[in-house]
N, C-alpha and C positions, 0 to 999 in steps of 0.2 A: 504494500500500500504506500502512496507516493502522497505529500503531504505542501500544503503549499512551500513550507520552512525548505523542504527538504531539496523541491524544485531553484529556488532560489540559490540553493551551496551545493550545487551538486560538485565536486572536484573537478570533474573534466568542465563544469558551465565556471566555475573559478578560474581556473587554465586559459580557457577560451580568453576570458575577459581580459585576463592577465596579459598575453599575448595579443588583444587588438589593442589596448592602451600600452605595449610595446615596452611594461614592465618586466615582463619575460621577453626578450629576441632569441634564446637559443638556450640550450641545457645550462643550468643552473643549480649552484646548493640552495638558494632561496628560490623556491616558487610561489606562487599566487595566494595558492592554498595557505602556507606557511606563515607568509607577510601576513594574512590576512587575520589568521590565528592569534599574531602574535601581539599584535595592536589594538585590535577587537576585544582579543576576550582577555586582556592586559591592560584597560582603561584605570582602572582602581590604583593602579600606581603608577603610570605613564610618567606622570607630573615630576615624582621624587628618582625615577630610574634612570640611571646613566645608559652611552651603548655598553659600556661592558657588562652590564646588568642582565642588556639583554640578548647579548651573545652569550652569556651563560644561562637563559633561560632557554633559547636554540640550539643549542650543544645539550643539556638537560633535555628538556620534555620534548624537542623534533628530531635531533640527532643532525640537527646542522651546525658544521664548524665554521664561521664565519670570522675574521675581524673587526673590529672596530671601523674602521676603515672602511674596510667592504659595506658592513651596514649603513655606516654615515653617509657611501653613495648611493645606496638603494633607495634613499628618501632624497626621491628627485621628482620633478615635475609628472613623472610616465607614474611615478607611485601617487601623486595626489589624484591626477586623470583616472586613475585603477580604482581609487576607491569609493574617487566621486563618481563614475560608474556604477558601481558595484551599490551604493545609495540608491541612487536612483532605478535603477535596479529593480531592488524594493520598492521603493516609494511607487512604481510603474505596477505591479502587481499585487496590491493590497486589495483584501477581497474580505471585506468587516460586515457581518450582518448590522441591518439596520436598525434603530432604535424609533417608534415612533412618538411624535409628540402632537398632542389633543390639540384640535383647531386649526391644526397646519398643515395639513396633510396634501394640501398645494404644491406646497414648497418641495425642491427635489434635494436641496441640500443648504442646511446654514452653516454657511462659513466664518469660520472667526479668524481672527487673526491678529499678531502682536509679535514684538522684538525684545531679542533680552542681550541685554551691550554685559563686557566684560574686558578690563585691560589687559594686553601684552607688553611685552619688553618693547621699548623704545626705538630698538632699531629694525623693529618693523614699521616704524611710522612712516616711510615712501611707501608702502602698500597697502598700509591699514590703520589712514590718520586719525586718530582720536580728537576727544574736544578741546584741546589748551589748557590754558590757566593754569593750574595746581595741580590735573593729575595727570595722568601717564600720556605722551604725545601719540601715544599707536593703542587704538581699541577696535575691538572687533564687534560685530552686531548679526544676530542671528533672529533670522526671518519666519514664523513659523505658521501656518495657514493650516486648518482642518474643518473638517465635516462634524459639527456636533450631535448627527445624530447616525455616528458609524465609526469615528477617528479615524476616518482616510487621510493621510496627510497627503495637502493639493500644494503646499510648497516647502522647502524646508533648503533655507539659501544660506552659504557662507559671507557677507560683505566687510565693506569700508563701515565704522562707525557715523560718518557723515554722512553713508549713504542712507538718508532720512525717508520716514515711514509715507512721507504724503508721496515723496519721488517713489516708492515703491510701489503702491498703492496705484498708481498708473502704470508704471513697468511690467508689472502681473495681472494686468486685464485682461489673456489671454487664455486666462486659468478662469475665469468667469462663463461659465454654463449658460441656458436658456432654464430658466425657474429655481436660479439659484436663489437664497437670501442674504447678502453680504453684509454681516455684523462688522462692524469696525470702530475703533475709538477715536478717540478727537484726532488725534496724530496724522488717520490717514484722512481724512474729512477733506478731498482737497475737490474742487468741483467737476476738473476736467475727468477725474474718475470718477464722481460719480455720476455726470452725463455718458461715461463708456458703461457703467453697470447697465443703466436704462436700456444703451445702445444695444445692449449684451440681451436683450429681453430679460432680462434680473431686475430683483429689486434690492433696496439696502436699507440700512436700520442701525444708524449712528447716532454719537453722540453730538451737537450741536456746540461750533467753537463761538470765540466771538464776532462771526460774521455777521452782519447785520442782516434783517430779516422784513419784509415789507407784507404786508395785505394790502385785498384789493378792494376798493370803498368806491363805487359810483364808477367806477373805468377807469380808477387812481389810484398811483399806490403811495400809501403811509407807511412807514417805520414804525414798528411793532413797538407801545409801550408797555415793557414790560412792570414798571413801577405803578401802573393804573392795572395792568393784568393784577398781579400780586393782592392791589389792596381788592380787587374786585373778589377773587377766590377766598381770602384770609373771611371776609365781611358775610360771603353767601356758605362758608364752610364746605369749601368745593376745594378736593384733594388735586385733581384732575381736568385737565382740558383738552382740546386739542383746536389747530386750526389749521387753518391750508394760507398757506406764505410762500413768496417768493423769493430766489436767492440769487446773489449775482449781481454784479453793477446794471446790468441789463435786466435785471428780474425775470432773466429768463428762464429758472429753474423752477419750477412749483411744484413741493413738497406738502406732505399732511406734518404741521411742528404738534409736539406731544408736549404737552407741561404739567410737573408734577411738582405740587410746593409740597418743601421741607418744612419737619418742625423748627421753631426759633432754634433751640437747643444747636441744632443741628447748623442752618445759616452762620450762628454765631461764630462755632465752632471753624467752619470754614474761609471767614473771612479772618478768625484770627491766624489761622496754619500760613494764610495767602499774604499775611500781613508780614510773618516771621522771615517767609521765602523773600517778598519783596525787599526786605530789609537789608537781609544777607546781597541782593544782586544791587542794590540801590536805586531802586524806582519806588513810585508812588501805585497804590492801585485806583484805576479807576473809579468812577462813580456808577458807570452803567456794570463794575465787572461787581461791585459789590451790590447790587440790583438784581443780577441775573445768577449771585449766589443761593438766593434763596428758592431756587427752580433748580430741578433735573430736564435738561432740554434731550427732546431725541426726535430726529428727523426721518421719513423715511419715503419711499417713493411707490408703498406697495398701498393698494386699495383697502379700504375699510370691510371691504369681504373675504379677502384676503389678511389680513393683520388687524384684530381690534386693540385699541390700546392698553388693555389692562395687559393680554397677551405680548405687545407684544415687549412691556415691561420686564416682564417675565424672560422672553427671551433675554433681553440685554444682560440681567442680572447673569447669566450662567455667561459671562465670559469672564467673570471672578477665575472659571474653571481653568483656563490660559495661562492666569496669575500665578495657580496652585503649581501650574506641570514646570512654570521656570523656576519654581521653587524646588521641586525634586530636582529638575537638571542643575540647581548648582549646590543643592544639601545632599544631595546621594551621590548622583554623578559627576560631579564635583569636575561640571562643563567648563569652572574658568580656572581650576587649579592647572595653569600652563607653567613649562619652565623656559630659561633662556636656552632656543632652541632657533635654529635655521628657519628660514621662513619653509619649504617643501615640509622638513618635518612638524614644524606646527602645524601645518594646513591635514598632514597626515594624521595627525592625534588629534585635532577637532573630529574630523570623518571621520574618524574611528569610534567617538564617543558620539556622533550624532545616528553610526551606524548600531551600534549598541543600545541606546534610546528607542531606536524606531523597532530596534526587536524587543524588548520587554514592553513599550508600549505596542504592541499589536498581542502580545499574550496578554494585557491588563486589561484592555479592552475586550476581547474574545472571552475572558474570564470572567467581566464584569456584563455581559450579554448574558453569558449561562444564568448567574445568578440572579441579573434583575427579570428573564424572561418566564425562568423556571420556579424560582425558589421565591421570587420580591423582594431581594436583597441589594443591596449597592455593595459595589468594594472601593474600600481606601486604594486608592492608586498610590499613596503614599508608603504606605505597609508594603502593599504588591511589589512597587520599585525597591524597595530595601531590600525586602525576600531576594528579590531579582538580581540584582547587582551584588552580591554577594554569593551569586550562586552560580559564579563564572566557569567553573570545571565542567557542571552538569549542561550549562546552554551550551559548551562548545562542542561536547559529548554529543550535543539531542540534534545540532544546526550543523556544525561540519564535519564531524564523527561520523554521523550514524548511527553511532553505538546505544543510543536509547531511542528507542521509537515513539516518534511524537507524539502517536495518542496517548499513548502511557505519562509523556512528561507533563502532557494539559492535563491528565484525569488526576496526577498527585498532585498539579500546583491549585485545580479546581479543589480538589479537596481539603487544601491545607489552607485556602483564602476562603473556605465556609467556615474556618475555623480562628483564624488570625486575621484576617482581613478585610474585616466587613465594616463597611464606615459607622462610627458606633454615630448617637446621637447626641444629642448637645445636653449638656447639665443641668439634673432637674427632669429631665425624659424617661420614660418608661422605655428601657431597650432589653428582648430577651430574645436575641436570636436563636433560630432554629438549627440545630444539628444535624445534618442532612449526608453528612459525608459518608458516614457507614452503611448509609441504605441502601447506597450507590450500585445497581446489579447491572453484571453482566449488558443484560438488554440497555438498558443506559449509556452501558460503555462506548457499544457499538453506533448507537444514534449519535454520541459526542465525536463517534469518528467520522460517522456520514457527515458532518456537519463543518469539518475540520478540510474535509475534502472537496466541500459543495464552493 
């Protein structure tokens, strides 16, 4: 039984790969397979390992004798090509059952998306300028895009830290479907994409920066006050609104705008944090930015039969979920512990830990379908990754080994996250999950395989 994982690493399809990215040109003690191993499933100490570290971990567990030397040239541009291949790759053949969510059934895919910056050594800064000032002259920024009700990853990019989310944001229009939903935060909010989402027949569902905003009155348009908006909801005790505004020096854009007031508590709160920030860079804040504090603004271009506003609150809030996973990627897999290294082989130790991500994130996801379809459980992705990333002997065992059969490795790691893994509930909750793991028969098994295969 042939298994997507297994399709993916097969040896001779590692070789291949190796050999059109012309990291292999001719018999070698390092091949595809080997590099591939040694990077990959060697992310947890990348950071702190020297080469002779890891010429005695291939002398040790491959039986290659290489030196230092030799390795230091193996991480060359044909090794970052090999691996950035070998990602995408992946990324090219994910095949995640779907999660559905009430009222949207429209929709073919919500996309979300968001970047997680991290510094390097300095004398990467001709390649990978960072922001100035006080901290490190060279950082890097990783791009990450996915389907929230499947975790397909639709991009997953290596850049310049300059290279800013609104320029991305257009750059990846490309990636936008016909009845996509495109979630995004203020960062990418830039207009000319989101006239390409339209273009794209999609729709989108952002947050609202300070661009000004007009309605249309008699054949006219006014600039939206928002400071008579506010006292009007505070006075009728009206949480929620919504209206149809134009955006654009031209007003050529018409969007449905959503407004949610905050309690004071809250306003207050933000306009102090805005006040502390401001202080540190040395400006004043506005009058309209402390006005349009006390609202949650979200725009979107999809129809009210299509997206009702309570919904589609609801959607925005679950891109906290984005927040969570760069928080594993740098508490677990410990994405920015880089050392001073060549630029090839840093570019090869990111791609090694974003190839390693994209595997335990499609087992946390597959694991957390089982359990919310079957059983009504969620799993910690959090727990899941810890388990994960610690259990680098048995993934490279089950992915480029062979040597465990994958349905076996999903049915122990499905069993041991009914058991460890299940996002508990917040303090003060009634939480008594169910034990399910033991019940677990044969017939069962075989269905987790058909499904593994489908």
């Amino acid at each position: 039984m042939q298994c997507q994982f297994e399709n993916h690493f097969q040896a001779d399809e590692i070789e291949q790969l190796a050999h059109d990215k012309q990291f292999v040109q001719r018999k070698s003690k390092l091949n595809g397979k080997t590099f591939l191993s040694l990077i990959v499933f060697n992310v947890n100490s990348l950071h702190k390992e020297s080469l002779n570290d890891l010429t005695v971990d291939l002398a040790q567990n491959y039986k290659v004798d290489i030196t230092k030397q030799g390795l230091h040239d193996r991480f060359n541009a044909c090794a970052v090509s090999f691996l950035t291949a070998a990602l995408e790759n992946l990324l090219n053949k994910q095949l995640l059952g779907k999660i559905s969510f009430p009222n949207c059934v429209e929709f073919k895919r919500f996309l979300i998306k968001d970047s997680v910056c991290f510094q390097i050594d300095n004398s990467h800064a001709e390649y990978y300028p960072g922001s100035g000032g006080s901290g490190s002259k060279a950082s890097v920024r990783i791009q990450l895009e996915y389907d929230l009700l499947n975790g397909t990853i639709v991009d997953l990019s290596l850049n310049a830290f300059n290279d800013q989310d609104a320029r991305n944001s257009i750059a990846t229009l490309e990636l936008v479907e016909s009845g996509d939903l495109i979630v995004r935060d203020l960062a990418y909010m830039h207009l000319d994409a989101l006239h390409g989402i339209i273009d794209k027949c999609a729709h989108f569902l952002c947050r609202l920066n300070s661009a000004k905003v007009y309605q249309i009155q008699n054949g006219e348009f006014f600039e939206v006050d928002f400071a008579a908006t506010i006292k009007f909801m505070r006075e009728n005790q009206i949480n929620q609104i919504e209206k149809i505004v134009a955006l654009g020096e031209n007003k050529e854009l018409q969007v449905r705008l959503f407004l949610f007031l905050m309690p004071t508590a809250v306003h207050n709160q933000r306009i102090r944090k805005a006040q502390i920030n401001a202080k540190k860079k040395g400006y004043q804040l506005s009058k309209i930015f402390k006005i349009r504090a006390a609202l949650n603004l979200f725009i979107t271009s999809a129809p009210a039969e299509l997206l009702k506003i309570d919904v589609a609150y609801k959607i925005y809030s679950l891109r906290w979920q984005i927040e969570l996973t760069f928080k594993i990627w740098k508490s677990i897999c410990k994405i920015d512990k880089v050392k001073k290294v060549k630029k090839e082989r840093l570019e090869c130790y990111i791609f090694a830990k974003l190839l390693i991500i994209v595997l335990c994130w499609r087992i946390a996801w597959f694991t957390n379908r089982l359990l919310k379809e079957y059983f009504g459980k969620n799993l910690s992705f959090f727990k899941a990754f810890k388990t994960l990333m610690h259990d680098m002997y048995r993934l490279e065992r089950m992915i480029v080994a062979g040597a465990i059969p994958t349905v076996d490795y999903y049915l122990e790691f499905l069993k041991l996250s009914s058991k460890k893994h299940l996002l508990e509930k917040k303090k003060g909750q009634s939480f008594s999950p169910e034990v399910f793991a033991s019940s677990l028969t044969f017939g069962e098994s075989e269905i987790l395989a058909t499904m593994l295969d489908s």
